[in-house]
N, C-alpha and C positions, 0 to 999 in steps of 0.2 A: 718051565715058568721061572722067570728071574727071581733070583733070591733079593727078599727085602731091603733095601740101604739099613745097615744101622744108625740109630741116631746118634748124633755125639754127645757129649759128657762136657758140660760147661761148669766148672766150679766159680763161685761168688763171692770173693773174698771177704767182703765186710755188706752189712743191710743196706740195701740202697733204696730206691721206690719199688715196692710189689709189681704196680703196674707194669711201667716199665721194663723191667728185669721181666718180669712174666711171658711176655713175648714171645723170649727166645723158645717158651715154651713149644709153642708151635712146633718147632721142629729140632730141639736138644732136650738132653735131660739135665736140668739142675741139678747141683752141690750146694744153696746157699746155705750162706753163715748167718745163723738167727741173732747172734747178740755182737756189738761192736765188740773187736778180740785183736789183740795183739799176738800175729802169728810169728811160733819162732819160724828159723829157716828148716828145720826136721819138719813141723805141719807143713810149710809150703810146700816141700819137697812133695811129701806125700800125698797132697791133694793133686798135685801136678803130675803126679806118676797114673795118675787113673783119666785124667782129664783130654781132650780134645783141643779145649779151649778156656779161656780163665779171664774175667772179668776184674782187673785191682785197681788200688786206691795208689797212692804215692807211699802210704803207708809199710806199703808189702817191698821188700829188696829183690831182685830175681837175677842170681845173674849162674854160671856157671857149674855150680853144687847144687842147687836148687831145679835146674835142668838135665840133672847128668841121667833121671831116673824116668824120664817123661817120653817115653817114644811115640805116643800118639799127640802128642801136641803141638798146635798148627798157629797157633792165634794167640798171643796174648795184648788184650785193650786196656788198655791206661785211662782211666776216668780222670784226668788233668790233662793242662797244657805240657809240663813239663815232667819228663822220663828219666830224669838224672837217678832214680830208685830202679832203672833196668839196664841191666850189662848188655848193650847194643850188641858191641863183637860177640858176644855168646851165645846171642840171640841167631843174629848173621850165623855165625858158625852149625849150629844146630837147624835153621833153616825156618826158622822160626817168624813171623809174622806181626810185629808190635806195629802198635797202631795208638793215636793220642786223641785228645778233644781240645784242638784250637778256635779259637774266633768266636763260639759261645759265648767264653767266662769274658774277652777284652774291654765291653763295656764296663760289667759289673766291678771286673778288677781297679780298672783306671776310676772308676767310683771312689774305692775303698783308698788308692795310696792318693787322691787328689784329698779324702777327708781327714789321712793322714799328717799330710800334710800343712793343712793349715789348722789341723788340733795342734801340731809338737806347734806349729808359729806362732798362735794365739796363745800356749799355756793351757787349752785345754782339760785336759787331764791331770796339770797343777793345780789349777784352779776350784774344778770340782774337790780333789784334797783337801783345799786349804778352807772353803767354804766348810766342808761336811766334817773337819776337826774343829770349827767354833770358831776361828781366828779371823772372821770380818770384822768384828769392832777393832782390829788394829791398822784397816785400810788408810794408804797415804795415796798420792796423787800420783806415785810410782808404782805404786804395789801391781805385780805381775803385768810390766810392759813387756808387749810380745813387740813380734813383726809385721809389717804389713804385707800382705798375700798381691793385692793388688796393684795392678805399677811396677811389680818387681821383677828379677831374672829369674824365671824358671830355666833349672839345666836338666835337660835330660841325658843319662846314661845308655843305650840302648831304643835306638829308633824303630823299633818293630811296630806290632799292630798297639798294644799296649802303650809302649811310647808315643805313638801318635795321637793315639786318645787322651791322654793327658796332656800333651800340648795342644789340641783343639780347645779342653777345658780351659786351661791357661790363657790362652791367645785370644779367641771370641768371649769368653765368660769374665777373666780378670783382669785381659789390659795388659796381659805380662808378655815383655821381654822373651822369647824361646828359643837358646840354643841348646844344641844337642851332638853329641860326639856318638861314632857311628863308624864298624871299619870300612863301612862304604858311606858316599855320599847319596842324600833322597835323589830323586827327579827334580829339578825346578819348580814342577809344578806344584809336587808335593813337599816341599817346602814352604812355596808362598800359599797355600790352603791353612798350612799349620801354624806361619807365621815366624819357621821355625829358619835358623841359620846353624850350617855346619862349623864345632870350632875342633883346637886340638884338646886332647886329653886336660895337660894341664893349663889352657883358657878356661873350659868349662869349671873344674875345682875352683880356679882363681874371680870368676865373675858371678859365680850363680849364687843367687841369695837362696835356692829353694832347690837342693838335687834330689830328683829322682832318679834310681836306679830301675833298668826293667830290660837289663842281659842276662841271657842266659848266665848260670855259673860252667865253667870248664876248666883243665888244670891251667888254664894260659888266664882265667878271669879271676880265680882263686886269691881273695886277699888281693884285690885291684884295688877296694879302699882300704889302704892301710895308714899308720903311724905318718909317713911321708905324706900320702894324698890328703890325708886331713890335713896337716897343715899349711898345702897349699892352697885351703877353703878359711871363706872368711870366718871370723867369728861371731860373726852374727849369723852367721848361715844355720839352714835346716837343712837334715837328710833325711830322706824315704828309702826305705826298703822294700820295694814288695815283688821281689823275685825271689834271691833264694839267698839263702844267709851264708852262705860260703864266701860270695862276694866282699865282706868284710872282714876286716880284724876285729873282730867284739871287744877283746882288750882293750886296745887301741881308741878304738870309738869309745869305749865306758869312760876310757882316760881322758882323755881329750872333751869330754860333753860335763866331767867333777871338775876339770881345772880348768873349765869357761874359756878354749881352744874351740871349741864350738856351742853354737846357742842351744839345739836343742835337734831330737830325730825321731823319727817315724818306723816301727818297725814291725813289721807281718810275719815277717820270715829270719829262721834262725840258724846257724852252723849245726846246732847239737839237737834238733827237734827229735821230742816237744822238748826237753830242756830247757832252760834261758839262763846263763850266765847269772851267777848272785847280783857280779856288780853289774848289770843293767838294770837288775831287779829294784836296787837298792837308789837309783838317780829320779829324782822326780821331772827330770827336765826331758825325759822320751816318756812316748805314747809305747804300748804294747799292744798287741794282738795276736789272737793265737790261728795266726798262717788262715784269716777267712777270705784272702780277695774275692772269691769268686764266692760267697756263702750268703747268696741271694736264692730263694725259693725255687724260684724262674728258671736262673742260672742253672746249679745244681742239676734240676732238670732236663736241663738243653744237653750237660753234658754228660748224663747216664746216659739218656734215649742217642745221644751222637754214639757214645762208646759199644751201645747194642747196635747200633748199625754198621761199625766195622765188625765188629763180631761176627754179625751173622755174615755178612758179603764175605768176609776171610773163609768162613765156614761152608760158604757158597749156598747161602739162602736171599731172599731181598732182592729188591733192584741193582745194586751195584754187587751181585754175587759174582765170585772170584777176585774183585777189585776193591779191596776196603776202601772209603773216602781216604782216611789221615794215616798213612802208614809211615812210620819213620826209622823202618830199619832197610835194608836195602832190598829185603826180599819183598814187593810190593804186591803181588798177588797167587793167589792160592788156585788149583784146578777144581773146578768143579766137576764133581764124580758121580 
């Protein structure tokens, strides 16, 4: 008589939905984590040394130390679009299995940096200030002129699935102008959908009243806006951030947004997360958020139940068993045993 399969051993880094996560029940044994925790890299280590499979946030770091004790582990799923918190080559190396959750969050996200957007251009967030410190009875016929959203140059940094949702908003919702710099150029077609024109680097700085940024960060995108790129952007202009805060000099940008080098910015996303820079802290002319593009109910949802479905297929349960949907490390399927 065949000896029974063992189950695998899935650890859960942070709470996510019961439901959801429950699933894998079916056919793993849970590890979750009952209370939101900041794991050092010793707990990572260690829960991975026992595990099979490991469910994280962007939260958790995973790269090469935190792998060196894990021999049974075949799968690790990234609950976000972006894996910049997992050591690809070490992953590669070890033989390892990472898998993400694209296309869920795109609408949600392009939601959030479009609202971004035109809160820093309207003064938004100054405005509620300036009202809830008392100081409307000193209003003139200037007091907190923004910009106009509508009629104007949207740039986009980064043409992806993101990018393109926000130029759709742009183009059919505000009327806006849409170029967008890009290492490759759209299709035609999907251009004239978006409304959108390809320019160079510094066109897009120099014409757009309204950048959004939505590229990945990497050591070659690292500080792309910096001290220089600001100042080849107007100043009247507005920046978005809602990728990943590396992309910018924070300095830089704090500097440039106190000495009215630029109008005002949007920002989700931070170099030092959760951190924020004092002097950002301190300018009332940026909006903050802390990192929610995708922190719709809905969303959130789509992309635990997407991330248990690479899981289990890595783990070789489910309809796509041996074949995760979104793998993004070079190893893309696992045998089923």
């Amino acid at each position: 008589m065949a000896q029974a399969r063992p189950r695998p051993r899935v650890w859960v880094s942070q709470p996510l939905f019961d439901d959801i996560v429950g699933q894998l029940a079916l056919h793993c044994d849970l590890d979750p984590t009952a209370e939101v925790t900041t794991h050092s890299p010793a707990r990572i280590a260690a829960a991975l040394s026992e595990a099979d499979g490991a469910v994280v946030t962007l939260n958790e770091r995973i790269g090469a130390a935190e792998l060196g004790a894990a021999p049974r582990l075949r799968v690790i799923a990234n609950v976000g679009v972006g894996y910049d918190n997992l050591d690809i080559p070490a992953l590669d190396a070890a033989g390892i299995v990472a898998t993400n959750t694209p296309d869920v969050l795109t609408e949600t996200t392009a939601d959030l940096g479009f609202a971004l957007l035109m809160a820093a251009a309207r003064r938004i967030s100054e405005s509620e200030r300036w009202l809830r410190e008392g100081r409307w009875g000193s209003w003139s016929f200037s007091t907190l002129l923004g910009a106009d959203v509508h009629g104007s140059t949207l740039g986009i940094l980064g043409m992806g699935r993101i990018g393109q949702a926000i130029a759709r908003r742009g183009y059919h919702g505000f009327g806006m102008r849409v170029l967008y710099h890009n290492r490759s150029r759209l299709p035609e077609a999907v251009e004239r959908e978006h409304g959108a024109r390809w320019v160079g680097f510094d066109a897009l700085l120099a014409q757009s009243d309204h950048l959004v940024l939505a590229l990945p960060v990497s050591p070659a995108s690292r500080h792309l806006v910096d001290a220089a790129a600001l100042a080849r952007m107007k100043p009247t202009a507005t920046l978005v951030n809602i990728a990943r805060g590396g992309l910018v000099d924070e300095l830089a940008l704090a500097d440039a947004l106190a000495n009215g080098r630029l109008a005002a910015a949007g920002l989700d996303v931070y170099e030092g997360e959760p951190t924020v820079r004092p002097e950002l802290l301190a300018l009332r002319n940026v909006v903050l958020t802390p990192h929610i593009g995708s922190a719709s109910l809905a969303t959130r949802r789509a992309m635990v139940q997407l991330a248990v479905d690479n899981l289990q297929a890595a783990l070789g349960f489910g309809p796509h068993a041996g074949h995760p949907p979104n793998p993004v490390t070079a190893k893309k399927t696992t045998p089923v045993v």
